[in-house]
N, C-alpha and C positions, 0 to 999 in steps of 0.2 A: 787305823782303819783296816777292815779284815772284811774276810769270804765265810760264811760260816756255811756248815750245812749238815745232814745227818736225817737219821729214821727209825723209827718203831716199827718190826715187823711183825703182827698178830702171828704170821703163818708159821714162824720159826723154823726156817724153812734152812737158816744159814747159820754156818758153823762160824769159827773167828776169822777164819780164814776169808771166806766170803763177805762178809759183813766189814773185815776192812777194806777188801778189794774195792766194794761198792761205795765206800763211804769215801774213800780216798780218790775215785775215779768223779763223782760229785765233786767235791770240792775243790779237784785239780781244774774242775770248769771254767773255775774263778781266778786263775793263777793272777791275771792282773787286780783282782784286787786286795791280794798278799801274794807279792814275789817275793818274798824276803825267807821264808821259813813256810813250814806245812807240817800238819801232826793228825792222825785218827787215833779215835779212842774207843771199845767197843765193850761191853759185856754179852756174851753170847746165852749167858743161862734168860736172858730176859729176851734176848736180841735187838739192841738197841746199841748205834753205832753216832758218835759224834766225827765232823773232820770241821777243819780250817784249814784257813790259807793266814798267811801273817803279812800284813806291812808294820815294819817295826817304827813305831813314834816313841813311845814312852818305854825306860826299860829295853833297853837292844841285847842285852845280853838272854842266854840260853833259859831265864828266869820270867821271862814275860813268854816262854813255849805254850802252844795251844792244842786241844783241848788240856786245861788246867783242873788238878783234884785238890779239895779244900784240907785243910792243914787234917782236919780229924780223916777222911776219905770220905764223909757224905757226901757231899759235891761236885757235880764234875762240870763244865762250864766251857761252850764254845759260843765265843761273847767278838761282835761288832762294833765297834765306836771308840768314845772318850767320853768319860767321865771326871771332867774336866776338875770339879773339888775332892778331888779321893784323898788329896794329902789331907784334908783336915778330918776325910772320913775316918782315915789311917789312925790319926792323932786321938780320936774317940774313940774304935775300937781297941788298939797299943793299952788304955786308959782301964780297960775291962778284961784287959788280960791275954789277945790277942796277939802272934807273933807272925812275925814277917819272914817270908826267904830273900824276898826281892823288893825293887821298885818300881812294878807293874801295877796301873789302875784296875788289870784285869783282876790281880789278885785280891785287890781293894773290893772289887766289886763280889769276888768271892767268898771274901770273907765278915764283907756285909750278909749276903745273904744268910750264910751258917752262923752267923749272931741274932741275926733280927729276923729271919724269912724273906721271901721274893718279895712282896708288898712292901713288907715295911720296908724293907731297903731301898726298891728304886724311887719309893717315896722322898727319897735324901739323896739320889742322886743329880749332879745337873749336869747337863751334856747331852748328846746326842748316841742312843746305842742299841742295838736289836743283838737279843742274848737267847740261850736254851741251855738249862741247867736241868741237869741230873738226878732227883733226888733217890738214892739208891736203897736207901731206909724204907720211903715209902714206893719207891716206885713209882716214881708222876717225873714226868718230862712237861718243864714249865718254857712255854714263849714268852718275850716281854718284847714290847717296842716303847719307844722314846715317847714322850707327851705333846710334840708336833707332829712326830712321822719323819724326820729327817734322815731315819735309818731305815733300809727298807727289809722285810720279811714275811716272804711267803709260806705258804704251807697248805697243807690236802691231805686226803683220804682215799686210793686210788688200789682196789683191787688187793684189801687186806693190810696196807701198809699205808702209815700217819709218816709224812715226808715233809721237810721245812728246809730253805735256804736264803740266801740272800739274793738269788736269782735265778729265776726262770731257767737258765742253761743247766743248772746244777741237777733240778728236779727231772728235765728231760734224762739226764744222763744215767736216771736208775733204770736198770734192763725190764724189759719188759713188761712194760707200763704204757697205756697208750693214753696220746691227749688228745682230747677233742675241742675243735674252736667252742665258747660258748656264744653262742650267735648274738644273745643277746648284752653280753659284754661287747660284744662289735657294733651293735647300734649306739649304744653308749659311746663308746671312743670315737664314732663318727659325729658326736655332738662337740663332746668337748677335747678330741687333739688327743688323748688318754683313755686309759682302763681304768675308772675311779675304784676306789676303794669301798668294798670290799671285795669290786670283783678281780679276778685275774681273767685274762684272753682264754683260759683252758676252764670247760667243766671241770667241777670240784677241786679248785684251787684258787686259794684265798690269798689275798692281804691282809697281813694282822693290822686291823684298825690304832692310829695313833693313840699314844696313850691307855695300850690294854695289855691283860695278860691272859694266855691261855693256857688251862693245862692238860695236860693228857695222861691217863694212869691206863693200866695193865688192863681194863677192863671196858672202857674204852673203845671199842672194836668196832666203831661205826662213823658213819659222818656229820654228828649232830654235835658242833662243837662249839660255845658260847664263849667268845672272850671280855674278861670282866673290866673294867674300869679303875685304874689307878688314879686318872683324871683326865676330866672332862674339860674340853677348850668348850664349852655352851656353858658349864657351870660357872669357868675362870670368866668368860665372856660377861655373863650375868651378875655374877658377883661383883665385878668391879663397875658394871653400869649404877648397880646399887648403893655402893662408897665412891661415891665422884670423888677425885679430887677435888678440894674444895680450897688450896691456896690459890694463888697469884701466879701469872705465869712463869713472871719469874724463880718463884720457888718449885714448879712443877721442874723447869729447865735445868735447875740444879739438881734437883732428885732422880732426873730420867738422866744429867748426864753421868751421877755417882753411879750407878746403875749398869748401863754402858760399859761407862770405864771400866769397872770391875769384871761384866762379861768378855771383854777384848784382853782385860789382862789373864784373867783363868786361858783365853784361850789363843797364848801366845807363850804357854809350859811346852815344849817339846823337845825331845834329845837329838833331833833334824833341824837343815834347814828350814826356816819358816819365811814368805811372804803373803803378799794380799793380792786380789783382784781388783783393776783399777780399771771405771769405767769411764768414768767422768761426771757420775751424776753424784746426787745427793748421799744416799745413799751408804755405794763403796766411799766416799771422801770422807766420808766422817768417822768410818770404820779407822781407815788408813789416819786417818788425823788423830784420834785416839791412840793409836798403836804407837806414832811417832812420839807423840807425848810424853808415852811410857819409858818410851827405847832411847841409851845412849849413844846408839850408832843409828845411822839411815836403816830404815828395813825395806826389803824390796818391794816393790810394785812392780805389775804387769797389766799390758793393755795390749790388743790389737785392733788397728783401724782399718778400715774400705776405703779404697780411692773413690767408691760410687758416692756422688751426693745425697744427702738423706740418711746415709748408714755408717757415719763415722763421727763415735767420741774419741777417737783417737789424742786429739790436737788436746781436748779441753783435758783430760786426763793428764796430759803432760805437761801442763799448765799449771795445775792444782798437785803433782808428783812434784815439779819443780819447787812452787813455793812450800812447799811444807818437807822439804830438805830428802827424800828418798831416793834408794837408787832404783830406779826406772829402767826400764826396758817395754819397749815395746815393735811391735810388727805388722807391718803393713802385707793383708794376704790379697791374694790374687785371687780373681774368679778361678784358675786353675787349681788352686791350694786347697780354696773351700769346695767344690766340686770335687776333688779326689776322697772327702770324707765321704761321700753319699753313699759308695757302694757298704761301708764299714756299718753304718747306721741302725741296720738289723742286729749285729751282731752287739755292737754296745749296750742299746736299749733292751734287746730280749724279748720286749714285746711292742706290740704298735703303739707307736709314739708319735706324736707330728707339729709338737712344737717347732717350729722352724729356725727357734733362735738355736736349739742342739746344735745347729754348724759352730756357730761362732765359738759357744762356749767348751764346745771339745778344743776347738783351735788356742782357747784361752788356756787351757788346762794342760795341752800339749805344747805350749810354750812355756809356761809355767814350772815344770817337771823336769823341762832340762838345767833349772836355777835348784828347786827346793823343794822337797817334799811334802807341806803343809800350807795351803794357802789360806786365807780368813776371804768373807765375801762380806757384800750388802745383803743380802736374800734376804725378804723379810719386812721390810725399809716401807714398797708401798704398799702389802696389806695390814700393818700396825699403824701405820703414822698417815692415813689416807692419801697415799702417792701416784693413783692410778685415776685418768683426768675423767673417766666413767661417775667415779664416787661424787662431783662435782655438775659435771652439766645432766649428768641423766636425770637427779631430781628437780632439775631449773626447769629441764624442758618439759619433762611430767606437769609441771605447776604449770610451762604456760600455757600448754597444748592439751591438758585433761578435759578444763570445761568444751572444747569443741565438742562435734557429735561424731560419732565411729566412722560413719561415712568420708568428712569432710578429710580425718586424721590417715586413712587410710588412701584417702585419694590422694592426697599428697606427698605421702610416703611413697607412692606408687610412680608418682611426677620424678621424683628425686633419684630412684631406680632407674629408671628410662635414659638415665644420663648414666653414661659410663665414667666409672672412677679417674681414666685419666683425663677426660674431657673438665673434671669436677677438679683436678688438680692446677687442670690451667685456667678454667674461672675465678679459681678463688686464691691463683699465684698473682693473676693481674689484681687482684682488690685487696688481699690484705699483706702488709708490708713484710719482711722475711720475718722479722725479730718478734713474732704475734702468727708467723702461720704454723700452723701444726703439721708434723711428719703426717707422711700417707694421709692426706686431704680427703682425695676421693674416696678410698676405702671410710674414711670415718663419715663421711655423709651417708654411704648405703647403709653405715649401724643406727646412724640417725633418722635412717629411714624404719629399721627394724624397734628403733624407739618407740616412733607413730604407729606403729599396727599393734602396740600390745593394749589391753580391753584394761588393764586394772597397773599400777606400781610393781608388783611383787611380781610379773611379767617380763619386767625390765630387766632384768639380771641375768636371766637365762636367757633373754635374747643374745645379749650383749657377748656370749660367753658359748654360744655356740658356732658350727661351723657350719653341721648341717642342719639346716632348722628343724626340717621333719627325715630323720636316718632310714623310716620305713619307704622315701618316695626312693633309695638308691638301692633297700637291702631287696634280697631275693626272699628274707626268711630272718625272722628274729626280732619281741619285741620289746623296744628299748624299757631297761629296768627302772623302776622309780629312786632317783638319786636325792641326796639332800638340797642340793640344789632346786628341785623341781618338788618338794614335799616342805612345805610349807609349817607342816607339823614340826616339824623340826628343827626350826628357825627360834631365833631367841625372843623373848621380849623387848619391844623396841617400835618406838612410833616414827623412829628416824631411818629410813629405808635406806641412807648412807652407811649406819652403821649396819644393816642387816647384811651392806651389798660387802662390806670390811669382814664381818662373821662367815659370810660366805667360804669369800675369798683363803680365811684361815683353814678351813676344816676340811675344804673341796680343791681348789686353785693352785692353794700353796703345797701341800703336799702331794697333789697327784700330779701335777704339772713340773712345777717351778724345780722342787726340791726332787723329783725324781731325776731332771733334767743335769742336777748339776750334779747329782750323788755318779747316776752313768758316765756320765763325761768325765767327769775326776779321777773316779775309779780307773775306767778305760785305760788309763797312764801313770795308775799307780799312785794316784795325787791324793791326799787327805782336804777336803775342803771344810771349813769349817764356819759356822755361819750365827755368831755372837749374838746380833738384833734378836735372833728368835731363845733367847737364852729366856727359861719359862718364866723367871721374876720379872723380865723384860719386856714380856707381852701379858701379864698380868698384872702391871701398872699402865700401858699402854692403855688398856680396856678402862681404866678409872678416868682419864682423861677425856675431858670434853670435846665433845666434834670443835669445839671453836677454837679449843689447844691446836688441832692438827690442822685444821683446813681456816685461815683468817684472811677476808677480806680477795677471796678468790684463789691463793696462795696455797697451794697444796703442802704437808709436810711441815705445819711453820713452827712444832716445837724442836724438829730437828732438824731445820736450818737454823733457829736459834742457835744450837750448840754448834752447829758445823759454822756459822760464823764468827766465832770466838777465835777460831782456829786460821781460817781462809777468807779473804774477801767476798764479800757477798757478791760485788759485780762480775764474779768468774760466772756464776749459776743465771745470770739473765737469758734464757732461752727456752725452746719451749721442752717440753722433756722430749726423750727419746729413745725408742725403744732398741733392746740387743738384737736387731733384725739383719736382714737380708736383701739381694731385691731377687726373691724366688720367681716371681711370676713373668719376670723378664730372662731369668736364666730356661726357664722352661720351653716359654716359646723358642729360645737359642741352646745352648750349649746343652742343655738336658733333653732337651727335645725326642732325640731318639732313644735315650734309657725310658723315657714315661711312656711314648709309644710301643715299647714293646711289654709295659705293663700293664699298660691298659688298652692291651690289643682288645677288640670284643670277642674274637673267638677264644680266647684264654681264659675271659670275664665267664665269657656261658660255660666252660666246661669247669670252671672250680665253684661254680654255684653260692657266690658269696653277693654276689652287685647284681646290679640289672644294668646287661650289658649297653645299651640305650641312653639310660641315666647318664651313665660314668660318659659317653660317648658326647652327650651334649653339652653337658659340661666341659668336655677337651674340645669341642670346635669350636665353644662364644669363647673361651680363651685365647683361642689361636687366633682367632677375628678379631681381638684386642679391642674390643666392644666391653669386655670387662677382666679384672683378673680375677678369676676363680683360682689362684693359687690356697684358697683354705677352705677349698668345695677338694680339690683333686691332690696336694697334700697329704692326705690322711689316709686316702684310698691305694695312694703311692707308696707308702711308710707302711700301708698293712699290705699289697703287692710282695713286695720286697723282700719282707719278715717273711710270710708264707712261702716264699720260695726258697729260703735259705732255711727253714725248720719244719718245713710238710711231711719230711721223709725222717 
């Protein structure tokens, strides 16, 4: 896992000297996510400068050095990731006459390309990786990202000069370039917690959409840049809705476990320590339960728990570590512990982020890191195998509440509002027994209220998946872009709105949320995570599988607890799920109290011209009045505060 970064300067303004200076002051941005080694590479007759950072996984010797030139010198390559099958790539190119110096996948990957072209190659890649290679023949600087997005890479066009990194800080760091917020990327992130894809928080700076390549040649000298399609998760989507599996469950359960196995075993090659992330759900067990399988020693696990009730898998983790024989470690954090990450939180993410689970899962990565360098995750688990409890009750309650009439569905939505979440948490702690009540009650009845006010099904999802439901009643200015979530065009073929809210989930949720979430937090400590389930044979059999494989008889997930109770007793999993949370909205009123007050002082609000200082204002006082928790109204507003104040200047 590496830092990449680099630029094409139209203006040719910089001699070698210059062009390393800057390319190496970039990429030094990223020092944690290669501390281990650094290299720029630059041709000045073009003006086009490559840098990296190195964390060394595969290959530690001076032979896996970055930027890398391909054996003939057409290639020159500053590559992000793992390419987890390169030895058998290796074995096919060796086979056509190709030679090796080392046993780096970087070189694998480079010497795929100089056999086959960018296309064809990452077509035969699997793993997770965001690369920019050089072609010095024709002169075209190619972008590629991974076929989920699990690697992330930027890039823009800013005042003469095409610029790409693996992070926001990087790009900042080229002199004299200036970024402006794009306001309407800010309405966006106030919906959904993130900067979806394609946009980034800065005018004229992009995310390379998952699953594309862009290139850029010498002529090029504008901002109109199209990146093309290696593949499509709508097509992989569609195509396997069209070849259903069509065995017996049982034979589905064998074929997705072959599968599995084989993705956990690819990605458990490393010339590092390796463990896993252990949560206690589904999920990471079955990751970890595969890996032990393989393994003739324990391999490590990690977990951290909350002493707060509601917010700790800690125990069940060590429970399911225990029986399936690993060495375990886990830590119990303090609201002090996790609180001292907040101020950090800008700096990790680069741009506004307001997932709230980022506490926990830095703290996971941060313990993590003092054991091993590579950890394996669940990530993945509920948007392929329907694990997330939305996919299940929001079309029950659709069916039973659609024939009412708008008025009646609304007026009771509106009933259910008027009760504040914690009052809703002690109604419904006295009625339903613990082993059957769901985490965060109350919050989940006000989404069940946002269930009742949507006019059509296809409504349902972005309610569900918002924070602020309409960003224009907070913003001063900016008007939110149309996402795929909210374009309907875009959406796959499908009369089952379960799977449309799963396709969502894949192309929107998981990558701009989830997997940005864990790629920053990782990094942050130098940590390689790596995340098997999403291994792309593995969510294109997934996709073949029938909603009644994943979801049977209320039971979310049941071809992969299938496999995970082969392994583990099924009576460990009796409980309801639980999310990697926090209790944010009670540290706010307490212990955060006076950091979020001085960011969302109103006079600070009016003079950066971002919110409407009123908005944000009443929202901070029915919080304070514990009448409801707006911790994912004020959140997000907090988490873009924060950033701006740490990167304005």
């Amino acid at each position: 896992m590496c830092g990449i970064a680099g630029f094409l300067d139209y203006k040719r303004k910089q001699g070698r000297d210059g062009l390393i200076r800057i390319v190496t002051k970039m990429s030094d941005t990223m020092k944690r996510r290669g501390p281990d080694d650094s290299g720029s590479w630059c041709d000045e007759n073009v003006s086009i400068a490559l840098g990296h950072r190195r964390l060394s996984i595969i290959e530690l010797s001076a032979c896996g050095h970055q930027p890398m030139v391909s054996g003939n010198g057409r290639y020159v390559i500053t590559y992000n990731g793992e390419v987890y099958n390169f030895k058998s790539i290796r074995q096919e190119l060796e086979k056509k006459g190709q030679t090796f110096r080392g046993n780096s996948d970087t070189e694998v990957v480079l010497q795929a390309i100089e056999a086959w072209g960018v296309e064809a190659a990452v077509k035969q890649f699997v793993g997770m990786f965001a690369f920019a290679v050089w072609d010095r023949q024709e002169r075209v600087l190619t972008l590629a990202r991974d076929r989920i997005g699990i690697k992330p890479l930027y890039y823009g066009y800013l005042n003469g000069i095409f610029l790409f990194a693996s992070e926001l800080k990087a790009l900042r760091a080229f002199p004299d370039l200036n970024f402006e917020v794009n306001r309407e990327a800010l309405a966006a992130y106030l919906r959904y917690n993130n900067v979806p894809c394609p946009f980034s928080i800065y005018k004229n700076i992009f995310k390379l959409p998952q699953g594309t390549i862009l290139s850029v040649g010498l002529k090029d000298a504008n901002n109109d840049y199209s990146p093309q399609a290696f593949w499509s998760a709508k097509a992989a989507v569609e195509q396997g809705m069209r070849s259903s599996f069509s065995g017996t469950v049982d034979e589905a359960v064998s074929s997705l476990e072959g599968l599995l196995a084989e993705a956990v075993g690819l990605r458990t090659i490393s010339d590092v320590p390796l463990g896993a992330f252990m949560s206690g759900g589904i999920d990471s067990a079955s990751v970890v339960a595969l890996m032990q399988r393989q393994s003739a020693r324990p391999i490590n696990t990690f977990t951290i728990g909350f002493r707060e009730p509601g917010y700790n898998e800690a125990e069940n983790a060590r429970i399911v570590s225990k029986y399936l024989g690993t060495r375990h470690t886990e830590m119990y954090v303090s609201p002090q512990e996790a609180l001292s990450v907040i101020p950090e939180l800008s700096l990790i993410y680069d741009e506004p982020f307001s997932d709230s689970s980022q506490i926990p899962t830095y703290l996971i990565s941060k313990l993590t890191r003092q054991f091993v360098t590579v950890a394996l995750s669940g990530d993945g688990g509920d948007e392929l195998f329907a694990g997330y409890n939305r996919y299940s009750w929001a079309k029950k309650i659709w069916k039973k509440v659609s024939w009412a009439p708008k008025i009646v569905r609304h007026t009771l939505a509106a009933n259910i509002g008027r009760i504040p979440p914690r009052k809703w948490e002690a109604i419904l702690g006295s009625i339903l027994p613990g082993n059957i009540r769901p985490s965060d009650p109350g919050n989940k009845m006000h989404k069940l209220a946002q269930v009742l006010k949507a006019d059509r099904a296809q409504e349902i999802y972005l309610w569900l998946v918002s924070h602020w439901k309409y960003p224009q009643s907070v913003l001063e200015d900016g008007i939110e872009p149309v996402t795929i979530a909210a374009d309907p065009s875009k959406w796959v073929e499908t009369k089952d709105f379960r799977q449309q809210m799963m396709y969502l989930d894949l192309v929107s949720y998981l990558p701009d949320d989830i997997l940005v979430k864990v790629d920053r937090a990782s990094m942050a400590v130098s940590l390689e995570a790596r995340v098997p389930l999403l291994d792309h044979r593995v969510v294109e059999f997934a996709w073949r599988l029938p909603v009644a494989m994943k979801m049977y008889k209320g039971q979310t997930k049941y071809i992969l607890r299938r496999i995970l109770f082969k392994y583990v007793p099924e009576e460990f999993f009796k409980r309801p799920k639980m999310g990697f949370s926090i209790p944010l909205g009670d540290w706010l009123r307490g212990p955060l109290r006076g950091w979020a007050e001085s960011l969302l002082n109103p006079r600070r609000i009016k003079e950066e011209g971002f919110f409407k200082p009123e908005a944000v204002s009443d929202k901070w006082k029915e919080h304070l009045s514990a009448k409801s928790n707006c911790q994912d109204y004020l959140w997000p507003v907090l988490m873009f505060e924060a950033w701006h104040d740490r990167w304005k200047n």
